[in-house]
N, C-alpha and C positions, 0 to 999 in steps of 0.2 A: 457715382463710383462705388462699385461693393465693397465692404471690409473684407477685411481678410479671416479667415477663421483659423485660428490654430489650432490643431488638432496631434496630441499626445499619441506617441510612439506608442503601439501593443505595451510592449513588454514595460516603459516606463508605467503606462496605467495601470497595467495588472501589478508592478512592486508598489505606487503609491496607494492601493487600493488595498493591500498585505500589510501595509504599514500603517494606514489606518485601522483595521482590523486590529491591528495588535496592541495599538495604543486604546482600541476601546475594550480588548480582552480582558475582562477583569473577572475572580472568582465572585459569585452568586451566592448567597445564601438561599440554601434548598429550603422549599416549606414545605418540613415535613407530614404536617398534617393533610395535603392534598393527594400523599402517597400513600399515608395510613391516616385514616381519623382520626385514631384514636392516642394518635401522636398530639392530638389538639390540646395544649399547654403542659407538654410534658419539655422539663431543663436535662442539663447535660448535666453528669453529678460526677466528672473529669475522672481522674485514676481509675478501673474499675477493680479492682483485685477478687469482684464477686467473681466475674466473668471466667477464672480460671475454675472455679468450683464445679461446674457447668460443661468449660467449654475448654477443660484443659489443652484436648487432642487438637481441634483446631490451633490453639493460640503458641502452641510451642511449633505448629506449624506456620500458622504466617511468619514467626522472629525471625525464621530463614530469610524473609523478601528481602525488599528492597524498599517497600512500602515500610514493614518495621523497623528498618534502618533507618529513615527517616524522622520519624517519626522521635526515637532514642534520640536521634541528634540534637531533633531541636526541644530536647526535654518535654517531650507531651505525653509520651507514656504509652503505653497497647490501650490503656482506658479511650485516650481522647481517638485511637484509631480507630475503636468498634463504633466509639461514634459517629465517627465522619462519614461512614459509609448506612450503619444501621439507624441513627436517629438518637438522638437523645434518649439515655437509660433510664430514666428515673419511673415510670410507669411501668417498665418494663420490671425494675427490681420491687417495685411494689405488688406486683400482684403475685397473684401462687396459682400455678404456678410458673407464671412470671412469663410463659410465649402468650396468652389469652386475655382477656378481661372477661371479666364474668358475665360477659353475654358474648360470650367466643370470639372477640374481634381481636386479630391480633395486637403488640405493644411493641413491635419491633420492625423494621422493616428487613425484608426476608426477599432477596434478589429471585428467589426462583417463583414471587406470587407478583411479583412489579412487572411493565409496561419495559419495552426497550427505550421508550424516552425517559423514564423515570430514571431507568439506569444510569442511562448519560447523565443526566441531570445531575447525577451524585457524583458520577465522576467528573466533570469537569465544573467542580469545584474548586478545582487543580489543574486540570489539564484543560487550557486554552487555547496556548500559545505555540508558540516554536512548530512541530511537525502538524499539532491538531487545529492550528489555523483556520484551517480550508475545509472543519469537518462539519459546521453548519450547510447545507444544500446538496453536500457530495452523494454522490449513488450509493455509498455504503447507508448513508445516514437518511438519504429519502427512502431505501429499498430495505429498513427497518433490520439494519447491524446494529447490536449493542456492541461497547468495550469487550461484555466479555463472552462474547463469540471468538472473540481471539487472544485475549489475556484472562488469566487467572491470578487472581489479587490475593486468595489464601492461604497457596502453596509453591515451593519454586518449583517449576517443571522446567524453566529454560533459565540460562546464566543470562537472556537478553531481555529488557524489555516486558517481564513477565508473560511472554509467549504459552498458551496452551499446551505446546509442543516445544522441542527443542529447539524450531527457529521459527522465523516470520512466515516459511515457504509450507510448514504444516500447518499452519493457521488457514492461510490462505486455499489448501487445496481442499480444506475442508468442504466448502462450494465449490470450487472452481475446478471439477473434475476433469473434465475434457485437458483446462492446460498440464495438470498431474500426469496424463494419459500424452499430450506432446512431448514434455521432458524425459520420458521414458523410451522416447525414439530414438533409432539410433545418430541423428547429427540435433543437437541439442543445446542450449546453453548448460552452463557447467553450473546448473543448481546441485544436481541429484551428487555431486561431488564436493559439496559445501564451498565451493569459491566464491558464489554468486547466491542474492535470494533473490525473491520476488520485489520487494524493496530499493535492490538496488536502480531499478528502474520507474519504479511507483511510489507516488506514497497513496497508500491506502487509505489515509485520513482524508483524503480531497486536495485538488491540485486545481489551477486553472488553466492547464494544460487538458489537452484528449487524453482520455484513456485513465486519467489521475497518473499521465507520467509527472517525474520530474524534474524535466527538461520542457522549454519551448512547444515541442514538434516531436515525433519520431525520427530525423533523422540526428536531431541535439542530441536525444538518448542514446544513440548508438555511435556518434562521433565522442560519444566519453570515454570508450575504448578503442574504437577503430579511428583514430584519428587521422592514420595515412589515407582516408577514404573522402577525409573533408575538402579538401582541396586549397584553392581554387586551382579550377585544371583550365589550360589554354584549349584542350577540348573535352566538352564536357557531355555523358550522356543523359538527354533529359528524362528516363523515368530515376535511375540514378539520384540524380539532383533532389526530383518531386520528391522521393519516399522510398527510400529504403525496403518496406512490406511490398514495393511492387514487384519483386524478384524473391525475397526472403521471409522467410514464417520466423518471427523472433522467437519464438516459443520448443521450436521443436518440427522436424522434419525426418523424413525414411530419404532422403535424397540429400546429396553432397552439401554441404555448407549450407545447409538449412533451409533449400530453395524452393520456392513452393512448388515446381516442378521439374521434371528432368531436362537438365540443361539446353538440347537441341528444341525440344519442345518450348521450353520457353524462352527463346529467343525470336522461337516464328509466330508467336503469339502476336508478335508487332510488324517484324520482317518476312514479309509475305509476296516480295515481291519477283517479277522471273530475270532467266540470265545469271541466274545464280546460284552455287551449289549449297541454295540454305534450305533445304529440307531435309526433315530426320534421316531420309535413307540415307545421306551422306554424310551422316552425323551420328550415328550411331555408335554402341561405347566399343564396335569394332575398329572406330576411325582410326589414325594418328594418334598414340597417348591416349585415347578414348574418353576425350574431353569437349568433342564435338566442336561446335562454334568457336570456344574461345582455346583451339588449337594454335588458329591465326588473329581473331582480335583478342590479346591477353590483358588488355589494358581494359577491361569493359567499363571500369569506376572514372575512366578519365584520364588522357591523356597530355601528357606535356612536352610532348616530342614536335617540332615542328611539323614532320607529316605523319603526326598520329590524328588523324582526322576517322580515319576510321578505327582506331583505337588497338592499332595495331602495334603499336611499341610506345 
């Protein structure tokens, strides 16, 4: 007789797998001296009140963050935040003058001569948990994103997040040109009108969803607002059901409700069959309403009418 093998739900393994993750997230102590050597036995010397001597212009800039807000709070002071990020000061205030050691190695670490893992490294000292979970393996983080490719830690430029930009959707267009170039079509989701970011559908730290959505599937993403589209319908059409991108460009489209293509067209991409008046010439935007196909089936998402079987009411 076989045993039986039980076998855990997707979605359960992927939350008990999150939740492992997060009970072993724990901040790191960075070795600094693997990022600069010459960090090798230099201490933290806490408060730094040199640092404004120096570095007044940046530091009356970061107080703005949210980072220096922090930091006040929990009584550590701007000293313990140049540290956290730069390394232990104390070889740094020793020497003169004071970026060098006297066979020119720097004494500080300096974000713009560091490694994109080095970076991370220093930021998630702190940031493990919550949204940055999933940012161990993610395509940001295999395909060599640092933090601050998209956040800026020394100055407020955005009221969110410390965004580069005033939101999470200039950060992201920064690569991501092509979808910049979609939302500027004319049937679009409502970013370019601050309703909507990039975000609300992604998390760009890593997801174990496709795509780094933050939903299941594509069609969980888009049932967050279109939910009269979820059903369950007494008839239902199957590309519909499959995925929602087999009809629509989530991103951005020149044709009505964001379709990847003009209506009658894409309805014969599947319905090709004869005896029936489903080709463009009868379908054109001179038709009825000039809505072609779904003149007569208006239900195309699914019907719940007894004889909507062909999704006619």
């Amino acid at each position: 007789m076989k045993r039986k093998v039980w076998k855990l739900p997707r979605v359960m393994a992927l939350a008990l797998l999150l939740l492992a993750g997060a009970m072993e997230a724990k901040a790191k102590e960075v070795d600094w001296a693997k990022i600069v050597p010459a960090l090798e036995g230099a201490t933290s010397v806490g408060e730094l009140t040199e640092c404004l001597e120096c570095h007044e212009e940046y530091i009356k800039s970061f107080e703005k963050t949210k980072h220096s807000g922090f930091f006040k709070h929990a009584d550590a002071g701007t000293g313990i935040a140049c540290e956290k990020c730069h390394g232990p000061m104390s070889k740094h205030l020793a020497e003169a003058p004071g970026l060098l050691t006297s066979d020119k190695k720097p004494t500080v670490v300096s974000f713009g001569e560091i490694s994109h893992n080095q970076k991370n490294m220093i930021c998630e000292q702190c940031h493990t948990g919550g949204m940055q979970i999933g940012w161990k393996g993610s395509p940001h983080q295999r395909t060599g994103v640092s933090c601050v490719n998209c956040h800026y830690v020394m100055e407020r430029r955005s009221d969110d997040s410390l965004f580069i930009g005033e939101n999470a959707s200039v950060a992201c267009f920064k690569c991501h040109q092509d979808k910049k170039g979609q939302i500027l079509k004319s049937s679009h989701m409502p970013v370019r009108e601050g309703k909507m970011g990039c975000e609300s559908c992604h998390n760009p730290h890593g997801s174990g969803n496709p795509k780094m959505l933050k939903s299941a599937s594509v069609n969980d993403t888009c049932y967050s607002c279109h939910a009269e589209k979820r059903g369950p319908f007494v008839w239902e059409h199957a590309p519909v059901r499959e995925n929602c991108t087999n009809c629509h460009d989530p991103h951005g489209s020149n044709n009505p409700r964001m379709l990847i293509s003009k209506g009658p067209f894409l309805c014969t991409n599947c319905h090709q069959y004869g005896g029936h008046v489903n080709m463009p010439r009868y379908n054109r935007a001179s038709a009825p309403y000039g809505q072609g196909c779904i003149n007569c089936h208006n239900r195309i998402h699914g019907s719940n009418h007894p004889s909507g079987a062909k999704f006619t009411r």
